[in-house]
C-alpha positions as CSV (number, residue, x, y, z in Angstrom):
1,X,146.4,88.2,48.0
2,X,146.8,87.4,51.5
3,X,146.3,90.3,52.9
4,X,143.2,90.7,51.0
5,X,142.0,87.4,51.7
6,X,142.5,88.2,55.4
7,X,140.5,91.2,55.1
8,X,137.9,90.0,53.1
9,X,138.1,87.2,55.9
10,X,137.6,89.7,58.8
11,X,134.7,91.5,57.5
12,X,132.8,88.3,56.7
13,X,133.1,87.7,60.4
14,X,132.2,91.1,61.7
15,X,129.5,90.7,59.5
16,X,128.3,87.6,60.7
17,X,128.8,88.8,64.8
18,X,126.7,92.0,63.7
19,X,123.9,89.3,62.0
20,X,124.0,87.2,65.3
21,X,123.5,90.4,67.1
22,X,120.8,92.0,65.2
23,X,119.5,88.7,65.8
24,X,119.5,88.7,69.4
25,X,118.1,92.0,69.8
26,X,115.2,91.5,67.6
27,X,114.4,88.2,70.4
28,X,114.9,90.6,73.5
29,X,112.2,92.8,71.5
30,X,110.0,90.5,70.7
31,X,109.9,89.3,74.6
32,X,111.5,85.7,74.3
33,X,114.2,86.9,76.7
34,X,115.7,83.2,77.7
35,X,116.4,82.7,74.2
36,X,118.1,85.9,73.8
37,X,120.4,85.8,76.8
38,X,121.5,82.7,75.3
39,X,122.7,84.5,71.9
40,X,124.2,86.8,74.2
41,X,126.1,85.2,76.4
42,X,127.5,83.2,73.5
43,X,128.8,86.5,72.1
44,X,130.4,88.0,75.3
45,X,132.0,84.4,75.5
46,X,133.2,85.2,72.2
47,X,134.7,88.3,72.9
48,X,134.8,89.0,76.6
49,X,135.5,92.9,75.8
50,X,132.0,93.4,74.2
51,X,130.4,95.8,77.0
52,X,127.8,96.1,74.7
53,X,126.8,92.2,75.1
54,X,127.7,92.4,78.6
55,X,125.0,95.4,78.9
56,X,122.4,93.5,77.3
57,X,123.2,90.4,79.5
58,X,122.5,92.7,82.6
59,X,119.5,94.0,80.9
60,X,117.6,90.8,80.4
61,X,118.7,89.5,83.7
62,X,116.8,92.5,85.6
63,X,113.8,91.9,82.9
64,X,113.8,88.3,83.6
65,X,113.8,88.8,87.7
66,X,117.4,87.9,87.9
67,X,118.7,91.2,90.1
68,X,121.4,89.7,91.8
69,X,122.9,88.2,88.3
70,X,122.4,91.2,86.5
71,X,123.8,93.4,90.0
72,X,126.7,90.9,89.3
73,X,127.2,91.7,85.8
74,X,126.9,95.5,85.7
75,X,129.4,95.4,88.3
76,X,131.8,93.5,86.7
77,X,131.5,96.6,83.8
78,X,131.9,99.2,86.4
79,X,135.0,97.7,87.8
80,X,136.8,98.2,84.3
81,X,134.9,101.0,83.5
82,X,133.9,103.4,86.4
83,X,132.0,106.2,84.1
84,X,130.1,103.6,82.0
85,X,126.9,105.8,82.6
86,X,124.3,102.4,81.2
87,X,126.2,100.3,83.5
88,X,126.4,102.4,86.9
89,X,122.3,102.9,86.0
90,X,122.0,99.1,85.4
91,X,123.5,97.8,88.6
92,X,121.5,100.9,90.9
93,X,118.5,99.4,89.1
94,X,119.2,95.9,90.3
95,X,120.3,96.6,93.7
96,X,117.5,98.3,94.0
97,X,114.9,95.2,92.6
98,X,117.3,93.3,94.7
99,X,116.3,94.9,98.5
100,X,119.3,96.6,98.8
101,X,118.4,100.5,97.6
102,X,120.5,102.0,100.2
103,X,123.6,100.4,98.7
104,X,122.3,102.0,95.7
105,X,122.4,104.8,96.6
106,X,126.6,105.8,95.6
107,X,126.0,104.0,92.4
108,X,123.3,106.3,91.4
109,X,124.4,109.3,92.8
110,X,127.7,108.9,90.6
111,X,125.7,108.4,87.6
112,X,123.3,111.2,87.9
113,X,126.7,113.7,88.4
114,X,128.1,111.8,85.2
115,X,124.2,112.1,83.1
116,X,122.2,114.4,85.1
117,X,119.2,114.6,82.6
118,X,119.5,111.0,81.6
119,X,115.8,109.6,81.8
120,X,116.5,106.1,82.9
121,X,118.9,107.1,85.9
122,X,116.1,109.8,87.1
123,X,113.4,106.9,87.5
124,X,116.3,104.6,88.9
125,X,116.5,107.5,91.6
126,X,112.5,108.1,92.0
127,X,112.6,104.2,92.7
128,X,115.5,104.4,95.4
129,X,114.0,107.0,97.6
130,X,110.2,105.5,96.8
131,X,111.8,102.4,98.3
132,X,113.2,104.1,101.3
133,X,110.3,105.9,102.2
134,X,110.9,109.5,100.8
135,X,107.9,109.6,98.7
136,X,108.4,113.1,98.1
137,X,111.6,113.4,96.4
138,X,110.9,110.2,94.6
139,X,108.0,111.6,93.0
140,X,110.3,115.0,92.0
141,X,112.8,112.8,90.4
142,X,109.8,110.9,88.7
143,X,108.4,114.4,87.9
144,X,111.6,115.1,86.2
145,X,111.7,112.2,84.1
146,X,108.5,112.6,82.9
147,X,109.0,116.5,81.9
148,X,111.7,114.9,79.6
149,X,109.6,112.1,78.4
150,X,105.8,112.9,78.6
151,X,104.7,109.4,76.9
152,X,107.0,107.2,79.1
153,X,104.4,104.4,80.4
154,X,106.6,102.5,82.6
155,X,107.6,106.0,84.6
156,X,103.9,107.0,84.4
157,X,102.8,103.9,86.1
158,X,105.0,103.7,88.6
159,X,105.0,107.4,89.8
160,X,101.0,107.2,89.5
161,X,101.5,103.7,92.2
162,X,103.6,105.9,94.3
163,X,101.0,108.5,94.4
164,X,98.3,106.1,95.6
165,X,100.4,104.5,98.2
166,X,101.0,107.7,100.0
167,X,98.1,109.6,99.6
168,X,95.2,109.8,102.3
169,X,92.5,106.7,102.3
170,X,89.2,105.6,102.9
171,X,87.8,102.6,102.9
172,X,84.1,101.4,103.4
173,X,83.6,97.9,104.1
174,X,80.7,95.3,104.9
175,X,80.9,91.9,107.0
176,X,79.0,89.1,106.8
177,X,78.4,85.8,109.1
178,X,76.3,83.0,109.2
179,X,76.1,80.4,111.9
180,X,74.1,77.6,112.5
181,X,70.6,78.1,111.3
182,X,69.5,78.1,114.9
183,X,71.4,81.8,115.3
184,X,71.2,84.7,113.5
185,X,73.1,86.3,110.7
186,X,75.7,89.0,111.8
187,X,75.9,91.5,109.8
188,X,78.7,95.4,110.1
189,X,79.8,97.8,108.1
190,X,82.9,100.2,109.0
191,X,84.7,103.0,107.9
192,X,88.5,103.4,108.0
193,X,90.5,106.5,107.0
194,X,94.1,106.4,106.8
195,X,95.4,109.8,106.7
196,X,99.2,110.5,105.8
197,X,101.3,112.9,108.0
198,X,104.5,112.5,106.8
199,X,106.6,110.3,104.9
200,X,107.2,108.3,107.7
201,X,104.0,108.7,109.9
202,X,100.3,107.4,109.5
203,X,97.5,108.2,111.4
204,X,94.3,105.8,111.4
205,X,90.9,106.4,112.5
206,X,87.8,103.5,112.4
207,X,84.3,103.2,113.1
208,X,81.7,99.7,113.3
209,X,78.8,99.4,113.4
210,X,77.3,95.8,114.3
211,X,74.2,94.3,114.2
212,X,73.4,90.8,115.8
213,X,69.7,89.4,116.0
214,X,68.2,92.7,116.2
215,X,71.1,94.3,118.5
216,X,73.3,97.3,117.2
217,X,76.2,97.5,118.6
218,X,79.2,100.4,117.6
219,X,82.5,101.0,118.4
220,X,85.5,103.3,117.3
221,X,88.9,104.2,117.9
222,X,92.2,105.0,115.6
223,X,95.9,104.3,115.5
224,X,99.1,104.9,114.1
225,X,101.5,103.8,111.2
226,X,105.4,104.7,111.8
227,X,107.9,104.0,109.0
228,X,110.9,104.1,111.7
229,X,113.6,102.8,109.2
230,X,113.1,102.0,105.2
231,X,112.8,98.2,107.0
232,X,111.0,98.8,110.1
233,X,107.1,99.7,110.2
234,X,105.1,99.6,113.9
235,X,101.8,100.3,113.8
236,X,99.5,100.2,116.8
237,X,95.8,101.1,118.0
238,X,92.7,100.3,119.6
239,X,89.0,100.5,119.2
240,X,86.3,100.7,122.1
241,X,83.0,100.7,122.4
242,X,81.6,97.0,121.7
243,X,78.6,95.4,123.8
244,X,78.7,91.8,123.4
245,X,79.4,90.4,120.1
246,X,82.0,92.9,119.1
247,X,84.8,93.1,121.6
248,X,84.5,96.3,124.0
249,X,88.2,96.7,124.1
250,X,90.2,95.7,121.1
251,X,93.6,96.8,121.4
252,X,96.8,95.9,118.8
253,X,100.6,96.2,118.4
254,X,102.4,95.3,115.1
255,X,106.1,95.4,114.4
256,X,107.3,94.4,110.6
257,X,110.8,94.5,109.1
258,X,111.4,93.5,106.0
259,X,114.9,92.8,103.8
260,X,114.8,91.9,100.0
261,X,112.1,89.3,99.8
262,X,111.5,88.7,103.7
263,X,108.9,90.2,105.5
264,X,109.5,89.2,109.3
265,X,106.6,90.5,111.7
266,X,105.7,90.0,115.1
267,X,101.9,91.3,116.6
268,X,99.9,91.0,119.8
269,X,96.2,92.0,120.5
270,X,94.3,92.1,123.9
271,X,90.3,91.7,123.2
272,X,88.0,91.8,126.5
273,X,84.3,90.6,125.5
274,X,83.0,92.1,129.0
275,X,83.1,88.7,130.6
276,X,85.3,87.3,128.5
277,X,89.2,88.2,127.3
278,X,91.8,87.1,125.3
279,X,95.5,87.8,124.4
280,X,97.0,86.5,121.4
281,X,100.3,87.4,119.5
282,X,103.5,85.3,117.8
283,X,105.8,85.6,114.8
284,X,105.0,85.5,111.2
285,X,107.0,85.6,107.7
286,X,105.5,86.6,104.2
287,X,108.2,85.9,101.7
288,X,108.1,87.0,97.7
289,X,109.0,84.1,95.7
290,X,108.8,85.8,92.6
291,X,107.4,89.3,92.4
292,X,104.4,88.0,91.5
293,X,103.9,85.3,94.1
294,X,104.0,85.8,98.3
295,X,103.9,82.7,100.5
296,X,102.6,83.6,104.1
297,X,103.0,81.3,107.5
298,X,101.9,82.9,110.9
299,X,101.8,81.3,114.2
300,X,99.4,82.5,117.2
301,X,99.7,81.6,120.8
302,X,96.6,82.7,122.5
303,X,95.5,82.8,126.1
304,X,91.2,82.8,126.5
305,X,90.2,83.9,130.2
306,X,85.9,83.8,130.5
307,X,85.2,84.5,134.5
308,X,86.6,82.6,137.3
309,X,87.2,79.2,134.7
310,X,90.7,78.5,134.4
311,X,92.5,80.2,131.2
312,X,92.6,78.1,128.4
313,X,95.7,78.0,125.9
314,X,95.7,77.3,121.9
315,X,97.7,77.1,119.2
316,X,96.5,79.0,116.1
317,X,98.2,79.6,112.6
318,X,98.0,80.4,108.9
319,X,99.6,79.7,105.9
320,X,98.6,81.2,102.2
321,X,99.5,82.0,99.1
322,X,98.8,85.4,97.5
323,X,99.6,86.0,94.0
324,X,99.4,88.8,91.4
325,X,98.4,87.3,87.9
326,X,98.1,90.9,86.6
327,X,99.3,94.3,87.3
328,X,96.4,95.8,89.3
329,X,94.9,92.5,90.3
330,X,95.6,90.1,93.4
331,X,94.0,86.7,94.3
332,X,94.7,84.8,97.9
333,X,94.2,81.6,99.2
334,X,95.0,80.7,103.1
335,X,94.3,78.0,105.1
336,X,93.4,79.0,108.7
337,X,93.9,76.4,112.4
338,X,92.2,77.8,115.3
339,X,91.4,81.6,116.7
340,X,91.7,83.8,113.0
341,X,90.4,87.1,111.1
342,X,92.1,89.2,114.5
343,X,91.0,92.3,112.1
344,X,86.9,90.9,112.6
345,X,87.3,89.2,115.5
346,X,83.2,88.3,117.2
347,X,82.8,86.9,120.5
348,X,82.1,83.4,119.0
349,X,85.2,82.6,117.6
350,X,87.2,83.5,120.5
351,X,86.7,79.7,121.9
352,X,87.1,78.4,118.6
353,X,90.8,76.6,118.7
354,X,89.8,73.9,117.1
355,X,88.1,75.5,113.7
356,X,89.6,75.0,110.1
357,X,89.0,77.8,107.8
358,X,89.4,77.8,104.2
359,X,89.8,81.8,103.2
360,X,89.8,82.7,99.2
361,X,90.2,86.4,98.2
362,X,90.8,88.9,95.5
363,X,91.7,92.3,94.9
364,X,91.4,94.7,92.3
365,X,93.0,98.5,91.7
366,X,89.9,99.6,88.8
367,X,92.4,102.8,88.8
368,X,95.7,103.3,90.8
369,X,93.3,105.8,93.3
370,X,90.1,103.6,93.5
371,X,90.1,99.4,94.9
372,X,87.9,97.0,95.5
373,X,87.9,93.5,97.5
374,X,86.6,90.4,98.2
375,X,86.9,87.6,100.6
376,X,84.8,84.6,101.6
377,X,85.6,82.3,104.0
378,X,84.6,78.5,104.9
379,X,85.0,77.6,108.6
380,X,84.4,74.1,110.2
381,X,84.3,74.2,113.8
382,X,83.5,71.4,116.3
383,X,80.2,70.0,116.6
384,X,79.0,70.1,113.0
385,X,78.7,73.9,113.1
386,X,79.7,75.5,109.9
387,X,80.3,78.9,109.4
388,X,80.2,81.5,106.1
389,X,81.7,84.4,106.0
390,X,82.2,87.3,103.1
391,X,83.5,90.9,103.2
392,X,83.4,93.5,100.4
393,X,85.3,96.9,100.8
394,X,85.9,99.9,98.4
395,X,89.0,101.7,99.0
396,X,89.3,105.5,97.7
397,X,93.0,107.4,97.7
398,X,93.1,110.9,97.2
């Protein structure tokens, strides 16, 4: 009678672990994730040799934004277990989400030799190489994945966002300024086309035209994108051409390196008004507090030389917020001291150290190929002069 009791015992237990389980995996399905990490993590307390709880811990810790935890945990698997296919895909996966793809790149590797045809490890790969800049084999590997698994929305999506990232651009866009009621409105429109060369190179061609009280004025010029590490992007140019409100030398030179959720740059532009010139360059960071939300500071020393006047100095800077509440759509707010909008920079704001801008902008992707945007900004200078400003622009990929 023991021994049956015992077993009777046993399976009432296994039962009950297999209820708690069922349990927890119907809350990871039905999206309260926080909830069912908890059951999880009670289990694998439990029973420390689950791998299967362990595997769902890393799970929702890369669903939940947690890529270091769940790095930590797939690891932890691994280290027991080196040909635990889930888990060597799992931790790739999350060093990946972490920053860190190029230290995915062994874990990966060793899982694809282990599960070659294994759909999940294929997009793990497409996202390592997209991540270091080898667009092309990223998208075979995505190409490969979805040959397996034609309906596969998540691969779909991201292969189609890799496709629109690296294929050729143009963009039309229209500027608007209003001054004091005493000048007139400014109006331009421009044209940009970003053409890709390589994986790693960019080139960038740009035409304005301005008008100003009756006045056209045009200019154009082009530049160049260089992805010289899976970190490091320079890009530089210059446009010529202007009269008097738009510069007749605008010249630029941006270096930005980014690791896991930094995004360190460093630029300087040289605009010369015909009379009137100014340098201005200094550090900024845009760092992604969640993958939703990027904070944004920038500082700007400038130097403004009109004539034989002695060159005056100012400190300019921004700081924002830009946030993705959906998928294909992105909102901004950034609040603006001093000389700003380097990209749309007219000869009247180059004195302007002292102006306070409020800037609000959105974005949408209507398809992964086709993009629209908005901005409008509210700037208070000295003087009681107030100025408006809006911009529209329709981006095309193809």
């Amino acid at each position: 009678m023991t021994v049956i009791a015992a077993l009777v015992l046993s399976l009432s237990l296994s039962a009950g672990q297999a209820d708690v389980r069922q349990e927890a995996e119907r809350l990871a399905a039905s999206g309260a994730l926080e909830e069912a990490l908890t059951r999880f993590q009670a289990i694998a307390a439990a029973n420390p040799d689950d791998t299967g709880a362990r595997l769902w811990i890393g799970r929702l810790h890369l669903a939940m934004g947690h890529p270091r935890r769940a790095a930590a945990v797939f690891e932890s698997i691994v280290a027991v277990d080196g040909e635990n296919v889930e888990a060597l895909s799992g931790l790739g996966r999350a060093l990946i989400e972490a920053g860190d793809p190029g230290a995915a790149a062994a874990v990966l590797d060793r899982a694809e030799k282990l599960a070659p045809d294994r759909i999940d490890i294929l997009a793990a790969q497409g996202h390592r190489h997209g991540a270091l800049g080898r667009s092309t084999l990223a998208l075979a590997y995505y190409g490969r994945a979805l040959a397996a698994d034609p309906g596969n929305v998540e691969i779909q999506a991201a292969s189609d966002a890799l496709r629109a990232s690296r294929a050729h651009r143009v963009s039309l866009g229209y500027n608007y300024q209003a001054l004091d009621p005493s000048v007139a409105d400014f109006h331009s429109g421009s044209l940009r086309f970003n053409a890709r060369v390589s994986d790693f190179v960019r080139i960038i061609a740009i035409g304005e035209l301005g008008r100003f009280d009756g006045t056209d004025e045009a200019r154009g010029g082009g530049g160049l994108e260089w992805l010289v590490h899976p970190r490091l992007l320079v890009r530089g140019g210059g446009l010529f051409g202007g009269e008097t409100w738009l510069p007749v030398v605008d010249t630029w030179g941006e270096a930005i390196y980014s690791r896991r959720r930094a995004h360190w740059m460093f630029s300087l532009r040289f605009f010369d008004f015909d009379g009137a010139d100014l340098w201005i360059g200094g550090p900024g960071l845009a760092y992604d507090v969640t993958p939703r939300v990027t904070v944004l500071a920038q500082y700007l020393r400038g130097r403004t030389q009109a004539g034989p006047a002695p060159s005056l100095t100012s400190d300019n800077f921004v700081i924002g917020v830009h946030g993705r509440p959906a998928d294909r759509f992105e909102t901004r707010v950034e609040y603006r001291r001093g000389i700003d909008r380097l990209d749309w920079l007219t000869v009247d704001r180059i004195f302007a150290d002292q102006a306070n801008t409020l800037g609000l902008g959105a974005s949408l992707a209507v398809t992964p190929f086709v993009g629209v945007a908005a901005d409008y900004d509210y700037q208070d200078r000295t003087q009681q002069l107030r100025v408006h400003r809006a911009r529209g622009q329709l981006t095309i990929r193809f």
